[in-house]
C-alpha positions as CSV (number, residue, x, y, z in Angstrom):
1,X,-55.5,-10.5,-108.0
2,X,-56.1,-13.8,-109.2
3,X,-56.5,-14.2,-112.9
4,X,-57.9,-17.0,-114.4
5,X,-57.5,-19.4,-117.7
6,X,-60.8,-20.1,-117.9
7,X,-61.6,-19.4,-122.0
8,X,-65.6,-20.1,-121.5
9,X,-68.3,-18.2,-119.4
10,X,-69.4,-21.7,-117.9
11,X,-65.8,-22.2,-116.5
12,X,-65.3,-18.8,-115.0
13,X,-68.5,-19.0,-113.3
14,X,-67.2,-22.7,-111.6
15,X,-63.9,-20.9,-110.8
16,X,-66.3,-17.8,-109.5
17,X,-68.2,-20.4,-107.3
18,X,-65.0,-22.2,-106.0
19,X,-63.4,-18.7,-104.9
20,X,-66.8,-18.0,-102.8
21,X,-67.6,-20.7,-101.1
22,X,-63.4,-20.8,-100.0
23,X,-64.6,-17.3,-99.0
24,X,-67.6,-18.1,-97.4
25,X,-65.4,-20.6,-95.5
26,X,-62.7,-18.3,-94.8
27,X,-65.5,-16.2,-92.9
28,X,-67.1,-19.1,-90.7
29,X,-63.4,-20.6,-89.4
30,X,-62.8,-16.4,-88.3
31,X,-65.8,-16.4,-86.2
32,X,-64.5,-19.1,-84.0
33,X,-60.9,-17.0,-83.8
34,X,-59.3,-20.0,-85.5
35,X,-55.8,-19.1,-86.8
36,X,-54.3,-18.4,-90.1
37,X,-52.3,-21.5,-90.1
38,X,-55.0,-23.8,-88.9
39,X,-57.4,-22.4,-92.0
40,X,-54.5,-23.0,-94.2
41,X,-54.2,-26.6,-93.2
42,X,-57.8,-27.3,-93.3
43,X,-58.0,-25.5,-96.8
44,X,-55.8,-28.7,-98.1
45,X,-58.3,-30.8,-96.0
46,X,-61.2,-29.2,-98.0
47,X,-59.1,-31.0,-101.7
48,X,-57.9,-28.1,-102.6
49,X,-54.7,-30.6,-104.6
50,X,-51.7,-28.0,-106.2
51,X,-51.1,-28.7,-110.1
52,X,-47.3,-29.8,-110.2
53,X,-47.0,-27.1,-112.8
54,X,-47.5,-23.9,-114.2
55,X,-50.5,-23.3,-115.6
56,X,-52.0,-26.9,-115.7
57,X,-55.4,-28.0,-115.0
58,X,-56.3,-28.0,-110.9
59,X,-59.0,-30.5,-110.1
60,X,-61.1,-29.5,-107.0
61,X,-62.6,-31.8,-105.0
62,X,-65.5,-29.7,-103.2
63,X,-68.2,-30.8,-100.7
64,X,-71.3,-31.7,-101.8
65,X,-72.6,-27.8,-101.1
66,X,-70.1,-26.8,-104.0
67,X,-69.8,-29.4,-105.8
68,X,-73.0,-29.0,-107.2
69,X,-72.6,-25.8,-109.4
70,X,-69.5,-27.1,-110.7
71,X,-70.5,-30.6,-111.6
72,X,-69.7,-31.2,-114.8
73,X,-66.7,-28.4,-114.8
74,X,-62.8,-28.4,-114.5
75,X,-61.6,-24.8,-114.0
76,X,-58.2,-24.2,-115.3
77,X,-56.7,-20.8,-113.6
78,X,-53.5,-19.7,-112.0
79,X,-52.3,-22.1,-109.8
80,X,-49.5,-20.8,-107.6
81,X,-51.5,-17.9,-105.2
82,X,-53.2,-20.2,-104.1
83,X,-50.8,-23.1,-104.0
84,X,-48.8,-20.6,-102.1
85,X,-51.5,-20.4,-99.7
86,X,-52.3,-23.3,-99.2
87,X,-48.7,-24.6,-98.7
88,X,-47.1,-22.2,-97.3
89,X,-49.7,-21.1,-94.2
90,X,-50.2,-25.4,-93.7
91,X,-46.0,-25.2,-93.4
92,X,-46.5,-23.4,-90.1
93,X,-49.4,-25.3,-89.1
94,X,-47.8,-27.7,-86.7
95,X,-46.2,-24.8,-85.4
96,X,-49.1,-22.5,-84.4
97,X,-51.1,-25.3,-83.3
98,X,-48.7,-26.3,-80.4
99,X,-47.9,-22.6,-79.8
100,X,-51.8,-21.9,-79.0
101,X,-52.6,-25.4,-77.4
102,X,-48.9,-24.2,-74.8
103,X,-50.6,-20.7,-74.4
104,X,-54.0,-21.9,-73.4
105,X,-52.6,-24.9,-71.0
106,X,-50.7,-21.9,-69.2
107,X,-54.0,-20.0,-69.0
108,X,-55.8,-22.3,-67.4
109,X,-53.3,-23.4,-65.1
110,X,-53.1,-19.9,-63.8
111,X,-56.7,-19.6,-63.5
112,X,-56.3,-23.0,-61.2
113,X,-53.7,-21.7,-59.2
114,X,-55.5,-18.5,-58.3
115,X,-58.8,-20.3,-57.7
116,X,-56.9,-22.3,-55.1
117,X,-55.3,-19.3,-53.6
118,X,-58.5,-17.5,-52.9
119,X,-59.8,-20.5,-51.7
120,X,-57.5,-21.3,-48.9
121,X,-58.9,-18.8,-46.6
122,X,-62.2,-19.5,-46.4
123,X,-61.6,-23.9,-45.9
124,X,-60.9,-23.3,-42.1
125,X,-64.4,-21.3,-42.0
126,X,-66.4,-23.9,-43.8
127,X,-64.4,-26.6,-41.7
128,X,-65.8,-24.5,-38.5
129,X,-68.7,-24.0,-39.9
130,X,-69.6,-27.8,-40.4
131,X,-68.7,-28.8,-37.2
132,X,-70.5,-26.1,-35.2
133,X,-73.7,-27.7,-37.8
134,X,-73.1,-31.0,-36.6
135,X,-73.3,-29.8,-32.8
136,X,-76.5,-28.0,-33.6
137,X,-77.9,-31.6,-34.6
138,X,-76.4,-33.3,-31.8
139,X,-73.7,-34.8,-33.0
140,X,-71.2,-33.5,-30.5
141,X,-69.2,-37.2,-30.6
142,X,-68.3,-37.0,-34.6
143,X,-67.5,-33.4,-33.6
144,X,-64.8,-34.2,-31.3
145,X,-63.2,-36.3,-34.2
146,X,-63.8,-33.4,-36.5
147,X,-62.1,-30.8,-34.2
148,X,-59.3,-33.7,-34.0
149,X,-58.8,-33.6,-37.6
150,X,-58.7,-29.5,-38.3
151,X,-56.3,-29.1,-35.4
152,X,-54.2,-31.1,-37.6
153,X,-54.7,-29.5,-40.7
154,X,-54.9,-25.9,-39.3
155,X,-53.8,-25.8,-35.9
156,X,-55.1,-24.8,-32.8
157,X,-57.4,-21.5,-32.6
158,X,-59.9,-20.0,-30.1
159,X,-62.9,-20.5,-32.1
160,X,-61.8,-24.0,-32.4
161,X,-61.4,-24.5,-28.7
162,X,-64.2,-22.8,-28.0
163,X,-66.3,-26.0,-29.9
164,X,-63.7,-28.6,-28.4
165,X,-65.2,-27.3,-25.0
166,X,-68.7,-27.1,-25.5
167,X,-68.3,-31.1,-27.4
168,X,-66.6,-32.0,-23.7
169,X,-69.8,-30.3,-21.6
170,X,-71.9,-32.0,-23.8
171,X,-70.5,-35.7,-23.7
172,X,-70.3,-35.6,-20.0
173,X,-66.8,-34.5,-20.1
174,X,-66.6,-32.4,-17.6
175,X,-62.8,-31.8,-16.3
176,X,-61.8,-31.5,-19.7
177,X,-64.5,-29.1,-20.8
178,X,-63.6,-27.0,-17.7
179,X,-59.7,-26.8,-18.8
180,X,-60.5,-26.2,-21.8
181,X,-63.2,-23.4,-21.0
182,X,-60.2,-21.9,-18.4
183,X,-57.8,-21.7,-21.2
184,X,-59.9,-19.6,-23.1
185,X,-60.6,-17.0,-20.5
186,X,-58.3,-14.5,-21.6
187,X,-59.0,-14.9,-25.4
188,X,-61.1,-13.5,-27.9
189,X,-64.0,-16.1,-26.8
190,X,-63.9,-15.3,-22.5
191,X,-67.9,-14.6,-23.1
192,X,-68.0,-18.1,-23.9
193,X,-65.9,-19.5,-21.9
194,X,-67.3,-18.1,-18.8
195,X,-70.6,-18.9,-19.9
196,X,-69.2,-22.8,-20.6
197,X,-67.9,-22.6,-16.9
198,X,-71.9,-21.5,-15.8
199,X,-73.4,-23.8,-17.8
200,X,-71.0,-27.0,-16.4
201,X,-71.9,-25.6,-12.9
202,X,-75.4,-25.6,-13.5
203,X,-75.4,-29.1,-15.0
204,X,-74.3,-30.4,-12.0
205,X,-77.4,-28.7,-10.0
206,X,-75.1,-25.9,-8.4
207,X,-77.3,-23.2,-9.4
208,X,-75.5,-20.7,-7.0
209,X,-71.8,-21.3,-8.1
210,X,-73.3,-20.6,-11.7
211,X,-74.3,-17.1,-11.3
212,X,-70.8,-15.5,-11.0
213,X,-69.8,-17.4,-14.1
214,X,-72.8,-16.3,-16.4
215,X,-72.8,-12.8,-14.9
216,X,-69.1,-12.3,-16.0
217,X,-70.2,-13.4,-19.5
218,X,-73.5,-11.3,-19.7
219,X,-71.0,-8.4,-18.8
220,X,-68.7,-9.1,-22.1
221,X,-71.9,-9.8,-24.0
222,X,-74.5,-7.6,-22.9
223,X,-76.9,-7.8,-25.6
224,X,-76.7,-11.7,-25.9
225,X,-80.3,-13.0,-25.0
226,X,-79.0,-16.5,-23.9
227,X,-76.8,-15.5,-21.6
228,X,-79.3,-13.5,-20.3
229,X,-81.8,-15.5,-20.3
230,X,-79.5,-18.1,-18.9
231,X,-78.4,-15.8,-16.0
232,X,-81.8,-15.4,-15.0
233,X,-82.6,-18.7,-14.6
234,X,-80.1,-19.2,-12.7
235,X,-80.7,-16.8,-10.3
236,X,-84.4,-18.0,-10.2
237,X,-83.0,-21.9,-9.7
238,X,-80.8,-20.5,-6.4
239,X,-83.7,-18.3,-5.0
240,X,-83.3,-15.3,-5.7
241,X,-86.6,-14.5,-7.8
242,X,-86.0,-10.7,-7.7
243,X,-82.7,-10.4,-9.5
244,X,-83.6,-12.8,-12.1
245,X,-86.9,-10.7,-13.3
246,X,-84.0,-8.4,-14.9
247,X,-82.0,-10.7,-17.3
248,X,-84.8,-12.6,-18.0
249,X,-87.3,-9.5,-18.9
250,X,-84.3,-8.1,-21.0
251,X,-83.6,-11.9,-22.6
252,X,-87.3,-12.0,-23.7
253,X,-86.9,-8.3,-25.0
254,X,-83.6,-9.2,-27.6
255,X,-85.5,-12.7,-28.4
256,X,-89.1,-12.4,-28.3
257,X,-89.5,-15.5,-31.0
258,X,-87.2,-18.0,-28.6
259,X,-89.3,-20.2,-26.8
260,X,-87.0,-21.8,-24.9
261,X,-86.4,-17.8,-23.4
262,X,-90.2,-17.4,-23.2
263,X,-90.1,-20.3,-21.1
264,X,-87.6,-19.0,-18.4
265,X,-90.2,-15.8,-18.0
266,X,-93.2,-17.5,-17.8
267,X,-91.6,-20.0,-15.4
268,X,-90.8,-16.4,-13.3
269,X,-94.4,-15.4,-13.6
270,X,-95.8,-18.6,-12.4
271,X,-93.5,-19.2,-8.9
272,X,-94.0,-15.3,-8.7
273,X,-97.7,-15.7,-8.4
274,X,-98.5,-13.5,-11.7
275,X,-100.7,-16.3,-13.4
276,X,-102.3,-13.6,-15.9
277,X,-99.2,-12.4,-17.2
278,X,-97.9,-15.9,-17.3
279,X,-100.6,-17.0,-19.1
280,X,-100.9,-14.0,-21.8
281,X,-97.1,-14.7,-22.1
282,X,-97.6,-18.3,-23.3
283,X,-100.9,-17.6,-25.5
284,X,-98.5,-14.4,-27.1
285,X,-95.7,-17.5,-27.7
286,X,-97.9,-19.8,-28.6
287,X,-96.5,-22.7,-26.3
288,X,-98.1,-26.2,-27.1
289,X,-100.2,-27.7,-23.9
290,X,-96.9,-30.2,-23.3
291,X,-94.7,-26.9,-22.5
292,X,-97.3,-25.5,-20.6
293,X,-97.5,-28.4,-18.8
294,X,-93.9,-28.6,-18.2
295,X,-93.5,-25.1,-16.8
296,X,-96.0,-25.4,-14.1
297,X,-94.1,-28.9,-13.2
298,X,-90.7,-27.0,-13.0
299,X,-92.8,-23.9,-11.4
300,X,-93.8,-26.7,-8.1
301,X,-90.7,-28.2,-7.9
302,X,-89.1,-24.3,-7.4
303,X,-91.6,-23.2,-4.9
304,X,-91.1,-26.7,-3.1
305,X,-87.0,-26.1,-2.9
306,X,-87.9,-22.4,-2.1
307,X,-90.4,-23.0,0.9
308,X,-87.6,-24.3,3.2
309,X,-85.8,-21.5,3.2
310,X,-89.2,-18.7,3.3
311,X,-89.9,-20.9,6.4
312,X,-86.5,-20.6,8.2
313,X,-86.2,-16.6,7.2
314,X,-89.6,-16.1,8.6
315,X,-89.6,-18.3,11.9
316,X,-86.2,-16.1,12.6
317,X,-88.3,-13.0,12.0
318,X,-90.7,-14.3,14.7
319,X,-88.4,-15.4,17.6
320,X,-86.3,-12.2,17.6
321,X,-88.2,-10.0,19.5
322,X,-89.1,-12.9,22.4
323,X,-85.0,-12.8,23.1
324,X,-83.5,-11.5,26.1
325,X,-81.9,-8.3,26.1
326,X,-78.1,-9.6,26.9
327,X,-78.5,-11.7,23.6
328,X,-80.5,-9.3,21.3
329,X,-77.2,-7.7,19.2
330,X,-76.0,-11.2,18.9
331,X,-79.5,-12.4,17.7
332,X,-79.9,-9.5,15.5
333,X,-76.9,-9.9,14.0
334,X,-77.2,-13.6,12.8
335,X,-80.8,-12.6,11.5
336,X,-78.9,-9.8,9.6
337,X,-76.7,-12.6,8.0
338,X,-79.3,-15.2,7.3
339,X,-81.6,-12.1,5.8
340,X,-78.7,-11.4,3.4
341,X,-78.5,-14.5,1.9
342,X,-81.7,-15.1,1.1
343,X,-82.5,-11.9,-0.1
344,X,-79.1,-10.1,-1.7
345,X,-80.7,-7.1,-3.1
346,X,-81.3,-3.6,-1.2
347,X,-84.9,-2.4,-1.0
348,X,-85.0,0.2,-3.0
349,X,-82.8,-2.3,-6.1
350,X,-86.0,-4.3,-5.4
351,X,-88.5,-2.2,-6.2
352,X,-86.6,-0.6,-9.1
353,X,-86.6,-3.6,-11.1
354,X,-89.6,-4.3,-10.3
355,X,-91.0,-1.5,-11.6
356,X,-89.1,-2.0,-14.4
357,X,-90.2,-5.6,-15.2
358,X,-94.0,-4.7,-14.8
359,X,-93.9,-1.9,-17.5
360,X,-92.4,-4.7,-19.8
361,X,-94.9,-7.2,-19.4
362,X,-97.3,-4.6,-19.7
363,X,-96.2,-3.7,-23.5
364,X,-95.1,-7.9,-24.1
365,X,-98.7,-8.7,-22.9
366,X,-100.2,-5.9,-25.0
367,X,-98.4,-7.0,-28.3
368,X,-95.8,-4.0,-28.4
């Protein structure tokens, strides 16, 4: 306990006020969690000056806040606690201070190190992820430089390809987009990659070289509404309006809100003959008049490439039984063939999806 050598009542209450506000200090510097040896060197900051002897008069020089209930005051008191104090915990000052400031730098040099880790894994993802936004705007050109650049940095990968291939199709690429697609057939994306392979047929108008391709990717993907959809349109683009009611009734099913799948039915409807439906299908999607317009364009131009072959099926139909008997089997057996490939599907398959196809409209037309 400090005792002081103050003789007057005026001098112990200036030494009274200098030990509280060093108190009062003492409290604000804890609250930040500054150290011992910090407060000690910022007490001799404050003017706290040591007497150079025993028991000899200690001027403080207090801040304004103090200083003014001891203005007109010198405070004579014990001098060596606090001198102690004040010297001995600024001694280590220089110390502590470079201790803390090397315990903190390692800190947060950790915390960078682990905020890289953790973010390693998820670059290639966000690299993918870019690229596959720029295709979605078009930009399948800057793409291809992209891909160029993250095969570099990470390697070659599936999913990686998988863009690469699609970037090719788009930019008229097509012998590279069709390695590339055949490379990936036995990998985690052979959905896509056979679907790629339809898609490159069908850009180049063979409609009926596209259907095994987009059937052997609906069959990995069966739930998928554009391959589906895709499928059927297909099917519908080579003649063969029957099968595609299927995929494209089941497409329109998984994505009733994709217009572009909408489309594909209501283009079925319309060279089917099934206006109504066609129509309640468009009003249900709400199709501006410029798609409208477009599907009944597209739905002319099929029944135009379509009539030929009706024609040739039906005049065969005709001339059969006005054959001799000596060249009936023969006769019969080419109509057999021709019949075949225009119309692949059995009778009864026929009417099934049929059936099938009607009792979805109904409940698409109906709003179910």
């Amino acid at each position: 306990m400090i005792r002081t050598y103050a003789k007057s009542p005026q001098r112990r209450c200036a030494f009274l006020a200098v030990l509280s506000y060093c108190l009062r200090r003492y409290a604000l510097l804890g609250r930040f969690c500054v150290s011992p040896a910090v407060m000690g060197s910022l007490l001799v900051r404050f003017g706290f000056l040591a007497a150079c002897a025993a028991r000899s008069p200690v001027v403080f020089v207090l801040p304004k806040s103090a200083s003014r209930l001891v203005r007109n005051y010198n405070a004579r008191f014990l001098a060596y606690p606090l001198l102690a104090l004040s010297l001995g915990l600024s001694g280590c000052a220089v110390d502590s201070a470079a201790r803390l400031y090397a315990q903190q730098n390692d800190a947060a040099q950790a915390r960078q190190e682990a905020e890289v880790q953790s973010a390693k894994p998820d670059s290639k993802g966000v690299y993918l992820g870019l690229i596959r936004k720029m295709q979605l705007q078009g930009l399948y050109f800057a793409s291809l430089a992209h891909l160029d650049a993250y095969e570099q940095q990470y390697g070659i990968a599936p999913d990686e390809q998988r863009l690469r291939a699609d970037a090719f199709r788009e930019t008229r690429q097509a012998d590279a987009a069709d390695a590339t697609y055949r490379k990936l057939l036995s990998t985690s994306e052979a959905a896509a990659a056979w679907h790629g392979l339809g898609l490159l047929a069908a850009q180049s108008g063979n409609y009926i070289a596209a259907v095994p391709s987009f059937v052997a990717a609906s069959k990995r993907e069966p739930i998928n509404p554009v391959m589906l959809s895709d499928l059927g349109y297909a099917l519908l683009r080579s003649g063969d309006t029957n099968g595609a009611r299927v995929p494209l009734a089941q497409a329109a099913e998984l994505a009733p809100d994709n217009r572009k799948i909408i489309s594909n039915l209501t283009l079925l409807l319309v060279v089917t003959g099934e206006g109504v439906k066609a129509s309640a299908v468009m009003d249900k999607a709400k199709l501006t008049p410029e798609a409208r317009a477009a599907i009944y364009r597209l739905a002319d131009s099929i029944k135009t490439s379509l009539a030929p072959a009706a024609g040739a099926a039906q005049s065969v139909k005709v001339t059969q039984p006005s054959e001799t008997v000596q060249n009936s089997r023969s006769r019969a057996q080419a109509s057999q063939t021709q019949a075949r490939t225009i119309r692949p599907l059995p009778a009864n398959a026929t009417d099934l999806r049929t059936n099938r196809f009607e009792s979805m409209l109904d409940r698409f037309g109906a709003g179910g």
